[in-house]
N, C-alpha and C positions, 0 to 999 in steps of 0.2 A: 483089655478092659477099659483102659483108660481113653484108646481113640473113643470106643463104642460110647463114653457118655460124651464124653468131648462133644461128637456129632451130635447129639441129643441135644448140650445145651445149645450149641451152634444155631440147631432147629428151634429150639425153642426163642430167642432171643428173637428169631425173623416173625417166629409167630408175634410175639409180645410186639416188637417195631412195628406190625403193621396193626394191631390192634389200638397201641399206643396215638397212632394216625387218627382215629376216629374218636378215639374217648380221653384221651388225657391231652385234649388241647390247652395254652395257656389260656387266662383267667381274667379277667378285669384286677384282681388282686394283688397280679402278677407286677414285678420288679425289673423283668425282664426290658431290655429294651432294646430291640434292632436298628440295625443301620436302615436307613431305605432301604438301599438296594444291597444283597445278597448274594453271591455265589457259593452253594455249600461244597462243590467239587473242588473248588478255587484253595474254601477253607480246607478242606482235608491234604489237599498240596502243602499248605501253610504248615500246618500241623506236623506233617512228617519232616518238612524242614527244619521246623524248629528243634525235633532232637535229632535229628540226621550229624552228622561229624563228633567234633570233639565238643562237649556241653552241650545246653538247653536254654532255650530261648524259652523260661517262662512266663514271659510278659503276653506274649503270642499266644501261647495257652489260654492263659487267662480274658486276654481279650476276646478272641474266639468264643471260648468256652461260656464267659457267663453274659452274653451278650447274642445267646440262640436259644431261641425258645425248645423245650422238651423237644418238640416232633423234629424240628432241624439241628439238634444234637446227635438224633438216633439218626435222621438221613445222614449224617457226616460219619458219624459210626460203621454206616453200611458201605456208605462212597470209601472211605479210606479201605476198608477190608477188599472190595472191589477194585480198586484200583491197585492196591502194595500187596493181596493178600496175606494183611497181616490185621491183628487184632488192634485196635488203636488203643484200649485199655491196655494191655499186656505192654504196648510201648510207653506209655504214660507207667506202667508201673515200673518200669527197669527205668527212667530218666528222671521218675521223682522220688518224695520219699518224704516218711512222716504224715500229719493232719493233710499238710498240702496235697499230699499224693490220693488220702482216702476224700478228699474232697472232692479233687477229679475226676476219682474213681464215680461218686454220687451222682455227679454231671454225663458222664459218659453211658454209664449202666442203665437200663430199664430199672426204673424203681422196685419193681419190685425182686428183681433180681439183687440190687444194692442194698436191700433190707434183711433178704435172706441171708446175703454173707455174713451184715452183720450183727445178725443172728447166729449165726454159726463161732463166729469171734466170741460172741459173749459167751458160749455155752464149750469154748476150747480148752483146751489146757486144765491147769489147776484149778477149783473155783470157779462160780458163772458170776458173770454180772447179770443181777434179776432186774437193776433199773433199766437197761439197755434194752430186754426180751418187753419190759413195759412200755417203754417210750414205743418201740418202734411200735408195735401191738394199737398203741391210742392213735398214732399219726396215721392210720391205716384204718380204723375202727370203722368207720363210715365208706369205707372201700372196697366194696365187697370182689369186686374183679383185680382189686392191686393185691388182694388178700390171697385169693387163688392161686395167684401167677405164684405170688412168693411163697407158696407150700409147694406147688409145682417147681419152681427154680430148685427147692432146698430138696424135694425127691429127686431131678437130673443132675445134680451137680455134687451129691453127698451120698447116694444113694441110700437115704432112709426118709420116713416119715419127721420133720420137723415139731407133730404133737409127738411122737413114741420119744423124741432129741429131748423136748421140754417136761414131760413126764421124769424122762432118766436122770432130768439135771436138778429138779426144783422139788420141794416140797408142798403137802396140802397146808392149808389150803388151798397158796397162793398158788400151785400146781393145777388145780381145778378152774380156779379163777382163769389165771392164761388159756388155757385150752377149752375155756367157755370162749373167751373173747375171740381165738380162734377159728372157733367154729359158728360163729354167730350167723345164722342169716341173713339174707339180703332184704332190707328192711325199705321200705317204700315212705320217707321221712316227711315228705310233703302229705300225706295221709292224713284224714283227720284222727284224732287219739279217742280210743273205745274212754269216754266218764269212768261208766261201770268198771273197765277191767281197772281203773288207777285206782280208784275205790275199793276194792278186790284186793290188791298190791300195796295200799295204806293199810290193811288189816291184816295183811298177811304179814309183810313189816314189820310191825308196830310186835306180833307174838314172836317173830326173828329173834327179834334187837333182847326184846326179855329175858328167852329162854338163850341166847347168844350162840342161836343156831346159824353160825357163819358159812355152812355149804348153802344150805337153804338160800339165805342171800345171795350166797353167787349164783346159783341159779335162776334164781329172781334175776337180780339186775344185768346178766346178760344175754337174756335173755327178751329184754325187752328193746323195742326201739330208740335211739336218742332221743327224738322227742316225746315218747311215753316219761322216760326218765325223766327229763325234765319237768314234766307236770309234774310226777309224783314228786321229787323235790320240792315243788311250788306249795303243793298240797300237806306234807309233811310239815312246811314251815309254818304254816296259817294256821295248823292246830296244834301243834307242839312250840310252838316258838322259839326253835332252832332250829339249826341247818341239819337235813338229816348225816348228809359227811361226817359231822358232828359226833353222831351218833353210834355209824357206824367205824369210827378212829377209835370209842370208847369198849368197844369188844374185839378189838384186833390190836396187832400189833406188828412195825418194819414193813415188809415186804405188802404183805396182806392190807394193812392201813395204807401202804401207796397207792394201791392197786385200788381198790376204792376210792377215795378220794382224786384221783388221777379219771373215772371213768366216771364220776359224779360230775367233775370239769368240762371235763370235754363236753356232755352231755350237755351241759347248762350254756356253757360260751366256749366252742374252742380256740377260737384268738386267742382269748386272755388266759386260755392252760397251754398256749404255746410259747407266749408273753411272757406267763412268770414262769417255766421251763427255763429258756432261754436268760432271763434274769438270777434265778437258781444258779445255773451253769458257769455265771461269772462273777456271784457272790461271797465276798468272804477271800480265806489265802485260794490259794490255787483257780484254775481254771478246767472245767469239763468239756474240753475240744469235741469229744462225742457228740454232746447235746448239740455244742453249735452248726456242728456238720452236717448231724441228720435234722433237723428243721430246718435249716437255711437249704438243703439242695433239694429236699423234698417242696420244701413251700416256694420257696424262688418264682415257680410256674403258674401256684395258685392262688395262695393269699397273704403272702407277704408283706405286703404292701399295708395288708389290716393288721396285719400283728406290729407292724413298726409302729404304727397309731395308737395301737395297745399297748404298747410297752413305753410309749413314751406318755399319755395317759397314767397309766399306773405307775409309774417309778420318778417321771419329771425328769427324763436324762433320754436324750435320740439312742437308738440301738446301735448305730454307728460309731458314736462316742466310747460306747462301752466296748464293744468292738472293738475298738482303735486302740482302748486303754487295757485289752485284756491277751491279744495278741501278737504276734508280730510275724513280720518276712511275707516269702510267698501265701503265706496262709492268711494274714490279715487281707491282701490285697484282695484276693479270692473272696472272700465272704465281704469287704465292705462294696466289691462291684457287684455282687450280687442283692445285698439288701440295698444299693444304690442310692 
């Protein structure tokens, strides 16, 4: 049983690399920066040297690693399997270990395979973490194909539906919520926005918030396009004179009040809800490795480069800085070559 999905996700993964090839190329946004000139076969030689013997060369990694853009990560992915066959993740995961190791794991994986995992981590063991199933759900909201992959990855590799996983782990409403956000359609953003329907959606609202019909609103609001939401936001404020998030924090509460205010953000500016995410993450005692690992390896490729603007903008301190002041060892190195 175990070869039988094995081969699946194998399959799947070549599907995703070649898909990956045409739509998730890097960004203007992007952090990333290549040498001129490139040998990805060269690199994947590199790579297995460096854990080949006794230790690991993780400087080699890391330089490698956050210094190839998305498509020439997965070609080296392909080349090393091809050339040693051997999985080059599975060797990255017996030579590392801890933040560092799940970082490279983020680097190396097809996104959305590395989101489905760690989806599957939040929802293991004792306890789910609900912020975790949230983040990764927003960084993904406007993805309608990285979205697919990652329900498909989490059926070949766990063999269950990831909505039936989040159903079983979470409560309504914030159980509804996800598995709206989930399921969202493919939304055409560049569209112009129906008046009337936000008009429609101001009135329908406005008797939500009243009678604190909190399904109803999730159905509402994910149902609608980011940029519908954001008018209606817009439209909300000009006759109420508040923010509707506001509004909606005022008949919810925990879980549910994230989850709204989290898709109200994004919707409005997602820089600046990756920005004060990532600021969140290293605010106060402790540090949330999570947050910083799944932004930084997801955005690295696409808009990094704006949220570092954002975040130094909103807080008056480089991300780097914080970074440097919140981290340490292989795992700082990793992420400050990456937001660069």
């Amino acid at each position: 049983m175990r070869l039988q999905w094995t081969s699946v996700v194998r399959a799947l993964a070549l599907l995703f690399y070649f898909v990956s090839l045409s739509n998730a190329l890097t960004t203007e946004g992007s952090t990333i920066e290549e040498p001129e000139t490139i040998d990805l076969l060269t690199d994947a030689k590199d790579m297995r040297q460096a854990m080949s013997g006794w230790g690991t060369n993780e400087n080699t990694l890391i330089n490698i690693l956050t210094h190839r853009t998305y498509n020439n990560r997965l070609k080296i992915t392909q080349l090393y399997r091809e050339t040693y066959s051997k999985s080059l993740w599975e060797d990255i995961k017996s030579e590392t270990s801890n933040h560092f190791r799940t970082t490279l794991k983020g680097l190396v994986l097809p996104e959305a395979r590395f989101l489905a995992e760690e989806m599957r981590n939040a929802m293991s063991g004792w306890g789910t973490n609900e912020d975790t199933l949230l983040l990764c759900l927003m960084l993904t909201v406007n993805d309608y194909d990285t979205v697919q992959g990652l329900k498909d990855y989490y059926k070949a590799i766990y063999n269950t539906d990831l909505e039936d996983e989040i159903k079983g782990e979470t409560d309504s409403p914030f159980k509804d919520f996800l598995v709206e956000v989930l399921d969202r359609p493919k939304f055409n953003e560049s569209a112009e926005v129906d008046n009337e329907a936000v008009e429609a959606d101001f009135s329908d609202i406005k008797e939500f918030l009243a009678a604190k019909e909190v399904k109803d609103i999730v159905y509402l609001v994910t149902s609608r396009s980011l940029k519908h939401l954001a008018i209606l936001q817009e439209k909300y404020y000009q006759s109420e004179g508040s923010e509707l998030y506001q509004a909606l924090e005022s008949i919810t509460d925990h879980h549910m009040k994230d989850g709204f205010v989290s898709l109200m953000s994004v919707a409005t500016d997602f820089t600046r809800y990756c920005a004060y995410e990532l600021h969140n993450a290293m605010d106060g005692d402790g540090t949330e490795e999570g947050v910083l690992t799944r932004i930084i390896t997801t955005r690295a490729d696409k808009d990094l480069a704006d949220i570092k603007e954002m975040y130094f903008e909103m807080f008056n301190k480089k991300l780097s800085q914080q970074i440097k002041d919140d981290t340490s060892g292989d795992y700082r190195k990793t992420l400050l070559s990456l937001v660069n």
